[in-house]
TORVEXZA-755715 format. One line per field, with one value per residue (C-alpha): x, y, z; residue in one letter. Coordinates in Angstrom, 2 decimals. Example, Ala and Ser with C-alpha at 12.3 -4.5 7.8 and 13.67 -1.06 7.14 Angstrom:
# TORVEXZA-755715
px = [12.30 / 13.67]
py = [-4.50 / -1.06]
pz = [7.80 / 7.14]
code = [A / S]
# end
This chain:
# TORVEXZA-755715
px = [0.00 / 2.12 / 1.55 / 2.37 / 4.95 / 1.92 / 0.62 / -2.38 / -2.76 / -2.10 / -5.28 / -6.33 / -9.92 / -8.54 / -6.41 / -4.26 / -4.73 / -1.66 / -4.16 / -6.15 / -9.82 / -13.14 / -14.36 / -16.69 / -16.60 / -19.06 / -21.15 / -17.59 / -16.40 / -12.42 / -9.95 / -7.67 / -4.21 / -2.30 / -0.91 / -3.70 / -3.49 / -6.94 / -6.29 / -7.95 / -6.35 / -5.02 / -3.63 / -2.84 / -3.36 / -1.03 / 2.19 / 4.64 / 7.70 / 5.70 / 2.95 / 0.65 / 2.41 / 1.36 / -1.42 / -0.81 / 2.69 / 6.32 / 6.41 / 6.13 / 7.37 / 7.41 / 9.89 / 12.15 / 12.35 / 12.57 / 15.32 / 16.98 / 16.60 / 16.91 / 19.27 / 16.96 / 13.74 / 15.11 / 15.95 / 12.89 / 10.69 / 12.54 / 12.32 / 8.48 / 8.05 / 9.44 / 7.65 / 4.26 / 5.14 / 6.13 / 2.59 / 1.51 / 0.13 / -0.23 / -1.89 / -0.46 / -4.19 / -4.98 / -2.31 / 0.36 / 3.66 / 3.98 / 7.24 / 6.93 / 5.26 / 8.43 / 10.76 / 10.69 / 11.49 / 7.95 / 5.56 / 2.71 / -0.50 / -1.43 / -5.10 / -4.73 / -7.63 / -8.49 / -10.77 / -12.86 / -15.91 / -13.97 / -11.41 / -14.68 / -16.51 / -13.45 / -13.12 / -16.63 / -15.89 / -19.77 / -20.70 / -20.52 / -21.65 / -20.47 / -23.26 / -23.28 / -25.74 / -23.42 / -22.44 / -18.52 / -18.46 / -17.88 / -15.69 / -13.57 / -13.49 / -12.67 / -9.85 / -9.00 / -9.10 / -7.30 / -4.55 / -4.23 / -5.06 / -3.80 / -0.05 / -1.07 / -3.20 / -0.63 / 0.74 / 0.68 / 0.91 / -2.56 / -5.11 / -8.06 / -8.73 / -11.14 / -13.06 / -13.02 / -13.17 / -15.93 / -18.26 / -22.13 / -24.32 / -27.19 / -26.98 / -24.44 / -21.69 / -21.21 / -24.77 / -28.73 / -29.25 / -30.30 / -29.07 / -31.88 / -32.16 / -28.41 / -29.09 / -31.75 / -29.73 / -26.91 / -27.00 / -29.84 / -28.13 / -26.90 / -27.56 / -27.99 / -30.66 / -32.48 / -32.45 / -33.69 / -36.80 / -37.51 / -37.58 / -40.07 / -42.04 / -42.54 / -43.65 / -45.96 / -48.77 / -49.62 / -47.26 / -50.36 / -49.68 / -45.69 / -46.59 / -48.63 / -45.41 / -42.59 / -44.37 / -42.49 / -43.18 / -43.98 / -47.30 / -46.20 / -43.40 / -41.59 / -41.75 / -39.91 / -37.15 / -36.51 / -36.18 / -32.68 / -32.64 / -35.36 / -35.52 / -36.21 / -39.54 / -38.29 / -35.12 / -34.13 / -31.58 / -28.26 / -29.70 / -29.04 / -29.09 / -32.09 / -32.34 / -34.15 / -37.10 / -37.40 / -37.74 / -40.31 / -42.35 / -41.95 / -43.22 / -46.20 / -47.54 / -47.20 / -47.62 / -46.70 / -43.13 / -43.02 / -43.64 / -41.08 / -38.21 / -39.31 / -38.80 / -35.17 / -34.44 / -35.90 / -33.71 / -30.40 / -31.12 / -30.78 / -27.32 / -25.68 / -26.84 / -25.16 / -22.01 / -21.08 / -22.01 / -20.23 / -17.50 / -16.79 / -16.45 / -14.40 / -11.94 / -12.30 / -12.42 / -8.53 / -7.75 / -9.95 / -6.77 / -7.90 / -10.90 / -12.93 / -13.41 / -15.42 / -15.52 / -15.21 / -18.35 / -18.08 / -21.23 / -23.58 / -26.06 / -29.61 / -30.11 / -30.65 / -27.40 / -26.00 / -27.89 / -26.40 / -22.86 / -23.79 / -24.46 / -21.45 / -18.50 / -16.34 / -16.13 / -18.11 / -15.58 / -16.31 / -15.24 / -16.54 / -15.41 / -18.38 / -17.41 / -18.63 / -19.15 / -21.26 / -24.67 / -22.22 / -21.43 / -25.16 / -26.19 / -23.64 / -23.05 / -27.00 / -25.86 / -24.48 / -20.98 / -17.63 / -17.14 / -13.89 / -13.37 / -11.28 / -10.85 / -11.55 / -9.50 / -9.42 / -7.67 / -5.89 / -5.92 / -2.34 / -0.84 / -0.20 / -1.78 / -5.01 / -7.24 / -10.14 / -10.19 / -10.71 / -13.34 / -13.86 / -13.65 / -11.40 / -10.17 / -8.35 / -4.57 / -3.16 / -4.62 / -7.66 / -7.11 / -5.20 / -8.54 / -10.74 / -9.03 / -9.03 / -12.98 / -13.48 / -11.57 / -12.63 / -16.55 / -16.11 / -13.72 / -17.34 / -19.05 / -19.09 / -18.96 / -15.56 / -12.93 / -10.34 / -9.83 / -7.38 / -6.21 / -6.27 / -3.12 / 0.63 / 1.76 / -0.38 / -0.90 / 0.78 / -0.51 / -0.73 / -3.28 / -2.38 / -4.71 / -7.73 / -7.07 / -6.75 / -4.64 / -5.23 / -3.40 / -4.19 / -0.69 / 0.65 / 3.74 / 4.30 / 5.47 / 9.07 / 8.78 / 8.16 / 6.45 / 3.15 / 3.64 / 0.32 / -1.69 / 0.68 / 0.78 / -2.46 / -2.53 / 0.41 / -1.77 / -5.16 / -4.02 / -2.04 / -5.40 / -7.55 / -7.97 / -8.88 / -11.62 / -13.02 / -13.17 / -15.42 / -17.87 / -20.98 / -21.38 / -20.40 / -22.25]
py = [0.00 / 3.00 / 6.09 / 10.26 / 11.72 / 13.23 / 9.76 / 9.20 / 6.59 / 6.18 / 5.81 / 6.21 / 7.42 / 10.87 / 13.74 / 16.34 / 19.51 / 21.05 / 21.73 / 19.42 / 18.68 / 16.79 / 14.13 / 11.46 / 8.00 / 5.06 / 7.00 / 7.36 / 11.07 / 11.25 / 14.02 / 13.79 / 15.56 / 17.74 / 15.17 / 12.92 / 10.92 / 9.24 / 10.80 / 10.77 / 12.93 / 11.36 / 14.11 / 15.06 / 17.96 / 20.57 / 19.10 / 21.47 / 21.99 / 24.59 / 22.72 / 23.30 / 25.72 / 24.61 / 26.59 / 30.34 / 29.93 / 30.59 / 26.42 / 24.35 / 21.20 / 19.15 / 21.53 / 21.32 / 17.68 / 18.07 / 20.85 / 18.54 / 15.70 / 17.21 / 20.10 / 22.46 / 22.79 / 22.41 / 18.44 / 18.32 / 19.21 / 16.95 / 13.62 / 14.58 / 14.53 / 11.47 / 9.88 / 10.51 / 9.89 / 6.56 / 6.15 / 6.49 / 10.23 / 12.85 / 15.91 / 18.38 / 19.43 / 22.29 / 24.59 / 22.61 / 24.40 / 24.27 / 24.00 / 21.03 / 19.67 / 19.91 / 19.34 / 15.26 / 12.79 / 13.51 / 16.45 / 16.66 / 18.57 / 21.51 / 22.74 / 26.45 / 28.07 / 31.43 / 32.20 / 34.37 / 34.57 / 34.22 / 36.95 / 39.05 / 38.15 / 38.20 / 41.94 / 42.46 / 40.99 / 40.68 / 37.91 / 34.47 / 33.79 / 36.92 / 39.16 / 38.03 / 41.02 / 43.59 / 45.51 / 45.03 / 41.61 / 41.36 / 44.05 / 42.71 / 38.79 / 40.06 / 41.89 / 38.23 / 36.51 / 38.69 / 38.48 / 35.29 / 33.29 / 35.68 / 34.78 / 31.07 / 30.40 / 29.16 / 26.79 / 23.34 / 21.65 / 23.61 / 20.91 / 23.56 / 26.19 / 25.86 / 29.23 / 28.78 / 26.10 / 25.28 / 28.31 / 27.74 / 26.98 / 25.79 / 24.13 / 21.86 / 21.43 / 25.15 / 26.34 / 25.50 / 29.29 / 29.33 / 31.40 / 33.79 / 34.41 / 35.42 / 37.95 / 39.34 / 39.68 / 42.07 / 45.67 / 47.24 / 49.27 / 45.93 / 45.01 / 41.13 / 42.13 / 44.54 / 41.36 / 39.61 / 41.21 / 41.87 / 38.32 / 37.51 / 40.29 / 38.70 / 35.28 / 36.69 / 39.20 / 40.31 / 41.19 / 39.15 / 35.51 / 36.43 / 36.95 / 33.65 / 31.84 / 34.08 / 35.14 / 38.38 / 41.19 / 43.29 / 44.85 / 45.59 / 45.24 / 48.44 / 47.58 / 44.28 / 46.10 / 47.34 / 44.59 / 44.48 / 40.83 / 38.00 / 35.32 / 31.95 / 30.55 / 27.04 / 24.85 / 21.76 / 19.23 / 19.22 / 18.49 / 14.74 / 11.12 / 9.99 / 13.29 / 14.82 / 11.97 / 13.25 / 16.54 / 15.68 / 14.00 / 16.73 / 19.77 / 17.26 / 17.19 / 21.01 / 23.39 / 26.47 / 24.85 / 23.73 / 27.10 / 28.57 / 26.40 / 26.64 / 30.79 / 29.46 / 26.98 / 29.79 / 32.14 / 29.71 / 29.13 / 32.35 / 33.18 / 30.03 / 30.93 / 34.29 / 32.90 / 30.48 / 32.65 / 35.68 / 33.63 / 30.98 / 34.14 / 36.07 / 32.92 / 32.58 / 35.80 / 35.51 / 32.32 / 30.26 / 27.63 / 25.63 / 23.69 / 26.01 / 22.71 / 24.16 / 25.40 / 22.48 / 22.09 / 21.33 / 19.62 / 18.86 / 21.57 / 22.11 / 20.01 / 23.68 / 24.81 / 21.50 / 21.87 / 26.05 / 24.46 / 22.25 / 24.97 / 26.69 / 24.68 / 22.06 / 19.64 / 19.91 / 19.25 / 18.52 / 17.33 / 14.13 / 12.93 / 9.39 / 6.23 / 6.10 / 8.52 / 6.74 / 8.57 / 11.92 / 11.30 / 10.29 / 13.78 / 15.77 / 13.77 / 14.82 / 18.14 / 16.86 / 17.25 / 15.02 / 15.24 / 15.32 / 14.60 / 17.63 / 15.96 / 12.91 / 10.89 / 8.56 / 8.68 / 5.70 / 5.85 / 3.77 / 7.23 / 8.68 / 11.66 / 13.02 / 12.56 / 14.62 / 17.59 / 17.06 / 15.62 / 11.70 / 8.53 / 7.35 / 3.46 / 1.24 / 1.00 / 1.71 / -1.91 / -0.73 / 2.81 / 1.77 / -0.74 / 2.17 / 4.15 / 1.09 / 0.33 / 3.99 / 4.70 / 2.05 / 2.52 / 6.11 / 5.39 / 2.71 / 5.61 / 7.33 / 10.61 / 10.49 / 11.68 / 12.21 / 12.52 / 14.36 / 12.72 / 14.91 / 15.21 / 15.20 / 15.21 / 14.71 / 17.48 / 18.43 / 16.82 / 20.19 / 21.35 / 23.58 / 27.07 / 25.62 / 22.96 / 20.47 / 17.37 / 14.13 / 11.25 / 12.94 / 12.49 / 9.85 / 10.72 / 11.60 / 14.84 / 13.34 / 12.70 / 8.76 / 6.82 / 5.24 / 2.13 / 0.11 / 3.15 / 3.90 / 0.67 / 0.48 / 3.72 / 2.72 / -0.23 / 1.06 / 4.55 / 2.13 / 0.35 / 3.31 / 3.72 / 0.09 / 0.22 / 3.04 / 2.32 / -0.49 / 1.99 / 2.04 / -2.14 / -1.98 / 1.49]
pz = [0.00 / -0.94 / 0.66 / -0.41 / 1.37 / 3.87 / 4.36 / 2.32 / 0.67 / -3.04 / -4.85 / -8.75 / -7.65 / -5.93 / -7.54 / -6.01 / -5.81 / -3.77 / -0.90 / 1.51 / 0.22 / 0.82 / -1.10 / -1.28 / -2.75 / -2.78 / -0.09 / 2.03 / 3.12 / 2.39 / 3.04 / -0.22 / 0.64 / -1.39 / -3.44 / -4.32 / -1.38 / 0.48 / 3.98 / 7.40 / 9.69 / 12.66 / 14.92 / 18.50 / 20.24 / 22.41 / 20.78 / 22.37 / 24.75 / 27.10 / 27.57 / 30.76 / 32.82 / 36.76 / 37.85 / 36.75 / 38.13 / 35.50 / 36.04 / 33.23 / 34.39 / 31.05 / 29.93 / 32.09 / 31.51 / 27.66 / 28.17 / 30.25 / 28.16 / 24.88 / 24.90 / 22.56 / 21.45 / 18.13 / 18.85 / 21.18 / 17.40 / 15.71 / 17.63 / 18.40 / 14.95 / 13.86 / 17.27 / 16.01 / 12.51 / 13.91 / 15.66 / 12.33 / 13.46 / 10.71 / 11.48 / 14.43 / 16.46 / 18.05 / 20.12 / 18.85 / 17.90 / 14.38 / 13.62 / 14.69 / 11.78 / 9.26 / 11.99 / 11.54 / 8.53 / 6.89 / 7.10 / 9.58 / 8.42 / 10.72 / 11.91 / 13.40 / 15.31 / 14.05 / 17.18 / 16.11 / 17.75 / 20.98 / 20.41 / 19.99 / 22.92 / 24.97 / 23.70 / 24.98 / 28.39 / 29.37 / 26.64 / 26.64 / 22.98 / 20.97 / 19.29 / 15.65 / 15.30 / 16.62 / 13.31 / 15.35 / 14.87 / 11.21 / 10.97 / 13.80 / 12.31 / 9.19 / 10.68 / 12.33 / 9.41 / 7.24 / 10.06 / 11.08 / 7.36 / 4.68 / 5.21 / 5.05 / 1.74 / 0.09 / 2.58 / 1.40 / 4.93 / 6.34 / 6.54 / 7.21 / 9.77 / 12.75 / 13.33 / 17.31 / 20.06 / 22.36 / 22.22 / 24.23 / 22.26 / 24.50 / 27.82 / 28.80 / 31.46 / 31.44 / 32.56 / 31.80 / 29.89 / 26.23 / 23.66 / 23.39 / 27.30 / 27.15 / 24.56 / 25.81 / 28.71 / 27.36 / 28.37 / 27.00 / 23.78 / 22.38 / 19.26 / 20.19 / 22.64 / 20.14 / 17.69 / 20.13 / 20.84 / 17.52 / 16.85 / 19.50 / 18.45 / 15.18 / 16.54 / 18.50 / 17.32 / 21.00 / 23.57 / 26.13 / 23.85 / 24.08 / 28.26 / 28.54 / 27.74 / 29.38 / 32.18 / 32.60 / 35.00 / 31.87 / 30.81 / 27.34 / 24.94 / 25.38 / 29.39 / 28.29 / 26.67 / 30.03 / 32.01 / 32.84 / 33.76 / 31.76 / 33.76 / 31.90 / 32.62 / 31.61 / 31.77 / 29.69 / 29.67 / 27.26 / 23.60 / 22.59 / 22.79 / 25.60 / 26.80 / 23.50 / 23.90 / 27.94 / 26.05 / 23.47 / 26.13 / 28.31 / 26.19 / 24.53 / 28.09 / 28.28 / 25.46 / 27.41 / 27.77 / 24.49 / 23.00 / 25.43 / 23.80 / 20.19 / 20.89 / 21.86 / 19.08 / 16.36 / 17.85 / 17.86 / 14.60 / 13.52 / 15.50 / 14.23 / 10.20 / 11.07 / 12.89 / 10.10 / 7.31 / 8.12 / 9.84 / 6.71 / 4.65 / 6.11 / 6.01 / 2.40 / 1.61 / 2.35 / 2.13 / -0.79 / -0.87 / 2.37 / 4.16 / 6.44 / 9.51 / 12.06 / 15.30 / 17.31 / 19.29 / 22.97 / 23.37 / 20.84 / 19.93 / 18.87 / 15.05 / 13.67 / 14.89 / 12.94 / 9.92 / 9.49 / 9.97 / 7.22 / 4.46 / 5.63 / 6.61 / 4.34 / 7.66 / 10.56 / 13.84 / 17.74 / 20.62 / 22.15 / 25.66 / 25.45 / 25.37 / 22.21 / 20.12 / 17.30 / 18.49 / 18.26 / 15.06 / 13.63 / 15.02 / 12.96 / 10.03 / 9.21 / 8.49 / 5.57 / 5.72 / 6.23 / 10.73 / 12.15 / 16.12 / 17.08 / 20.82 / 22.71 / 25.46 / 28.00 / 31.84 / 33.53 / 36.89 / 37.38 / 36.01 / 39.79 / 38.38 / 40.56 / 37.24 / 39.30 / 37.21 / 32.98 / 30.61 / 29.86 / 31.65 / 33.92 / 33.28 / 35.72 / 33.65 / 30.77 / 29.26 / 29.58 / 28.12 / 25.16 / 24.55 / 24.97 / 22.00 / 20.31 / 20.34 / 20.58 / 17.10 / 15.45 / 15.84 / 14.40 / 11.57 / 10.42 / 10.21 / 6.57 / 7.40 / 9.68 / 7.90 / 11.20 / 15.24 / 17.27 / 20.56 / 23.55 / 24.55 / 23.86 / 27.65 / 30.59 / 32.56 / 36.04 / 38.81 / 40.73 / 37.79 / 34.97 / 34.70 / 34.90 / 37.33 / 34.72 / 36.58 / 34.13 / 32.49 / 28.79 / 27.49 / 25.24 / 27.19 / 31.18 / 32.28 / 32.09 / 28.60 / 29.35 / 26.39 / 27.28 / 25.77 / 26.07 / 24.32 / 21.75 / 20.47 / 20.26 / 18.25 / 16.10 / 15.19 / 14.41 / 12.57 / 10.46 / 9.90 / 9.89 / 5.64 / 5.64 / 8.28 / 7.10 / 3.18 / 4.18 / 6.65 / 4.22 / 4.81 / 7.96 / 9.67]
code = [X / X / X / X / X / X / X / X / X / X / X / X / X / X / X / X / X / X / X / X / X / X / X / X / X / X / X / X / X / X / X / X / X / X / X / X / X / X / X / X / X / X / X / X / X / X / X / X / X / X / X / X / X / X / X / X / X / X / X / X / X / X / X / X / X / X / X / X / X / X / X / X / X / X / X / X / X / X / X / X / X / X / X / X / X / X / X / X / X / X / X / X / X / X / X / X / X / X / X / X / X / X / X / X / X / X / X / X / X / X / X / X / X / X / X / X / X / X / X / X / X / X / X / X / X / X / X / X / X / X / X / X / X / X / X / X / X / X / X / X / X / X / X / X / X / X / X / X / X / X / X / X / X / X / X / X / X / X / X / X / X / X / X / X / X / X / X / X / X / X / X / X / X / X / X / X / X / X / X / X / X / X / X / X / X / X / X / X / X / X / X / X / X / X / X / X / X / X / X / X / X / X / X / X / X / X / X / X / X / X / X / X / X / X / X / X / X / X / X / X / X / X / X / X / X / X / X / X / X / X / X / X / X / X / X / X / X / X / X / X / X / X / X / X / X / X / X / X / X / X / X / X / X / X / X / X / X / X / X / X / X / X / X / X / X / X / X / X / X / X / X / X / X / X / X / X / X / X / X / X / X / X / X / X / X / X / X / X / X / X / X / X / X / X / X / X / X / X / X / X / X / X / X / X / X / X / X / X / X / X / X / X / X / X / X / X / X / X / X / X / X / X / X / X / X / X / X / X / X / X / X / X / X / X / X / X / X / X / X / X / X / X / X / X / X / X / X / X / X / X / X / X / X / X / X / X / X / X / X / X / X / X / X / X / X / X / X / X / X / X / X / X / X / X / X / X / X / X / X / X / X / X / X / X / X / X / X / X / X / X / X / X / X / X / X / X / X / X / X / X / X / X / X / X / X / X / X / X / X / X / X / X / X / X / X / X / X / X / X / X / X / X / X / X / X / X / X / X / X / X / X / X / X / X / X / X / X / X / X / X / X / X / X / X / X]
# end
C-alpha cells in the first residue's frame, strides 16, 4: 500500500490539488491531501515543549524535563516529529507548535484556530456567545481573518482552519441558559438584545400571547425592553441522545413549555446561520486555498445549529469525551458534511496523576485505556462521514493542575517525557489500519 509523502494513501480514484480537500466515494467522506493521497487525519493535540504551565505559576514542568533531556527545542521538534510519525500520526491538532510539523522525517499537516468569535466576545468581556448582530463583529473577524489566514493560503501543509473552540451553544456542562435568554440579557443598547426582541415580536402578534409563555413582570413590549434581567420561565436538559425523547415527552404534556423552547431553538437558529455565514467568509475571503473545519463544538447543539454548519463549513468538527461517540457522530453527520473529532481521550488511573479535574472517563490501567481508543476509534472510523480525530493530549498534565485545574493522564507521554507504551501501540496499530476500516464503513455502519 504506498503512501504520499503526507501519508495518504495512493489511490487512482482521488487527484491532487496542492491543498487538503473533501471528497466522497461510494457514499464514504475522504480528506484527499495535497498530493492525491486518500487521507484521514489522525492528529494530537497541544504538541509542544511549554505545555501546561502549573497553575498560573512561570512552572512548566514538562519543559524542564525536555530541556533537560533534549538540549533544545530544536531536537525536542525533531524527535516529536518522527515519534508521532512513527505512531503512524499525521496531522499536528490544536495549540500545537507548528514548527513542529516539518521538523521530523515527513511532514505533519497543521489545523490552526483562528478564534474568532472568541477573540470578539473576549473583547466584549460581558458575553458568553459573541453578538453576531453587533455591526462590530464582522468588521472585527474580518480583521481576524485577514490576520491570522492571509499569510497562510498558500501553505501546502494547512489541513483547514477551525473558526473557534468550544463556544455555548445551548446548555451543557457550562450552565442550563439558552441562547436567546443570554441575549436578551446584554446591556440594554446591544444590538444582540435589540435582535432579540424583535424576533419575539414577530412570533408573536400580542405582547399578552408572548406573556402567557414568558411570564415576565412586563405589561407591554416596550416595558420588556426594560427589564434588565429576563428570567427563563423554563429549563431543559443538554440536547441529545435519551435526553431529547425526555424533552419531546416533556413539552407534549405542556404546550406552554413547548412554546417557550421553540422561541429558543428559532432564535439559535438564527445566531448560528449568522455565525457560520459571516464567519466561513471572512476565512475565504482571504484564504480560498484551504478547508474552512469548524468550530469544534463542545457539546452537541440544537439540530438547527447543525444543519447552518452544514451549508457553511467544508467539515463539521467537535469534541466528544463518550465512550462512544457513534450517536455523536449520527447527530452531525445529518448536516451533511464530512465530521472530524477535534478531541476525545481517556484517563488511567495507574498514572499517579489526581485525574479529578478534565473531561472523559477514567479506566483502571493503561490496558484498559489503550482498549478504549481502540474500540473507541474504530466505531467512528465505520461511520461514513468520519474523515479524522485528534487525541487529547501530547503530555499529561501536572498533577498540581495547569490554569484551569486540569490534573489528568491525557498524554501519550508523562510529564518526564516517558512513552506510554500500552496506548501507543495500540494507536500505532489502528491509525495504520484506519484507511482500511473506514473504506469499508458504508457495509459496515
Amino acid at each position: 500500500m504506498q503512501r504520499t509523502k503526507w501519508g495518504g494513501i495512493v489511490d487512482d480514484r482521488f487527484r491532487g490539488s496542492g491543498f487538503f480537500r473533501v471528497d466522497e466515494h461510494d457514499g464514504v467522506f475522504w480528506l484527499v491531501d495535497p498530493d492525491g493521497g486518500r487521507f484521514l487525519s489522525k492528529g494530537v493535540n497541544t504538541v509542544r515543549f511549554d505545555q501546561d504551565h502549573v497553575g498560573n505559576t512561570d512552572r512548566v514542568p514538562y519543559a524542564d524535563t525536555c530541556r533537560e533531556k533534549y538540549g533544545s527545542q530544536y531536537v525536542w521538534r525533531a524527535t516529536v516529529a518522527n515519534r508521532l510519525a512513527s505512531w503512524k500520526f499525521n496531522t499536528l491538532g490544536c495549540w500545537s507548535d507548528e514548527l513542529v510539523a516539518n521538523a521530523g522525517s515527513s511532514p505533519l499537516a497543521t489545523t490552526p484556530t483562528a478564534a474568532l468569535g472568541a477573540s470578539f466576545r473576549l473583547h466584549r468581556r460581558d458575553e458568553i456567545f459573541p453578538d453576531v448582530f453587533d455591526p462590530a463583529f464582522l468588521g472585527h473577524i474580518r480583521a481576524s481573518a485577514k490576520n491570522r489566514c492571509t499569510k497562510r493560503r498558500n501553505e501546502a501543509g494547512l489541513l483547514g482552519t477551525f473558526i473557534d473552540n468550544e463556544l455555548y451553544w445551548s446548555p451543557d456542562w457550562r450552565g442550563a441558559d439558552e441562547l436567546l435568554t443570554l441575549f436578551l440579557n446584554l446591556p440594554a443598547h446591544r444590538p444582540g438584545r435589540v435582535a432579540a426582541i424583535i424576533r419575539l415580536e414577530e412570533r408573536y402578534r400580542e405582547f399578552s400571547q408572548f406573556n402567557a409563555v414568558w411570564r415576565t413582570p412586563a405589561r407591554s413590549w416596550e416595558e420588556f425592553g426594560n427589564i434588565r434581567h429576563v428570567e427563563a420561565p423554563f429549563f431543559r436538559m443538554p440536547p441529545g441522545g435519551p435526553n431529547d425523547a425526555l424533552e419531546t415527552k416533556v413539552n407534549l404534556a405542556n404546550p406552554t413549555r413547548a412554546a417557550f423552547f421553540a422561541d429558543c431553538d428559532a432564535f439559535v437558529a438564527v445566531v448560528a446561520e449568522q455565525y457560520f455565514d459571516l464567519c466561513v467568509s471572512a476565512i475565504k475571503a482571504v484564504d480560498p486555498n484551504h478547508l474552512v473545519i469548524g468550530s469544534r463544538f463542545g457539546y452537541q447543539p440544537h439540530s438547527r445549529v447543525i444543519a447552518a454548519a452544514g451549508r457553511y463549513l467544508d467539515v463539521v468538527s467537535f469534541n466528544c469525551y463518550d465512550s462512544d461517540a457513534s450517536a455523536a457522530i449520527d447527530a452531525y453527520a445529518a448536516g451533511g458534511k464530512p465530521c472530524l473529532i477535534s478531541e476525545f481521550s481517556f484517563r488511567g488511573d495507574d498514572s499517579g496523576l489526581p485525574n479529578t479535574s478534565g473531561a472523559g472517563p477514567r479506566m483502571a490501567s493503561q490496558i484498559e485505556r489503550a482498549k478504549c481508543f481502540e474500540r473507541y476509534v474504530t466505531a467512528a472510523l465505520r461511520k461514513p462521514a468520519v474523515v479524522g480525530y485528534h487525541w487529547f493530549e501530547h503530555a499529561d498534565q501536572p498533577a498540581e493542575g495547569r490554569f484551569d485545574g486540569e490534573n489528568s493522564n491525557f498524554g501519550t507521554v508523562t510529564i518526564n517525557d516517558e512513552v506510554y507504551e500500552e496506548l501507543t501501540e495500540t494507536m500505532t496499530r489502528i491509525n495504520a489500519a484506519a484507511e482500511q476500516i473506514h473504506e469499508k464503513a458504508v457495509t459496515a455502519a
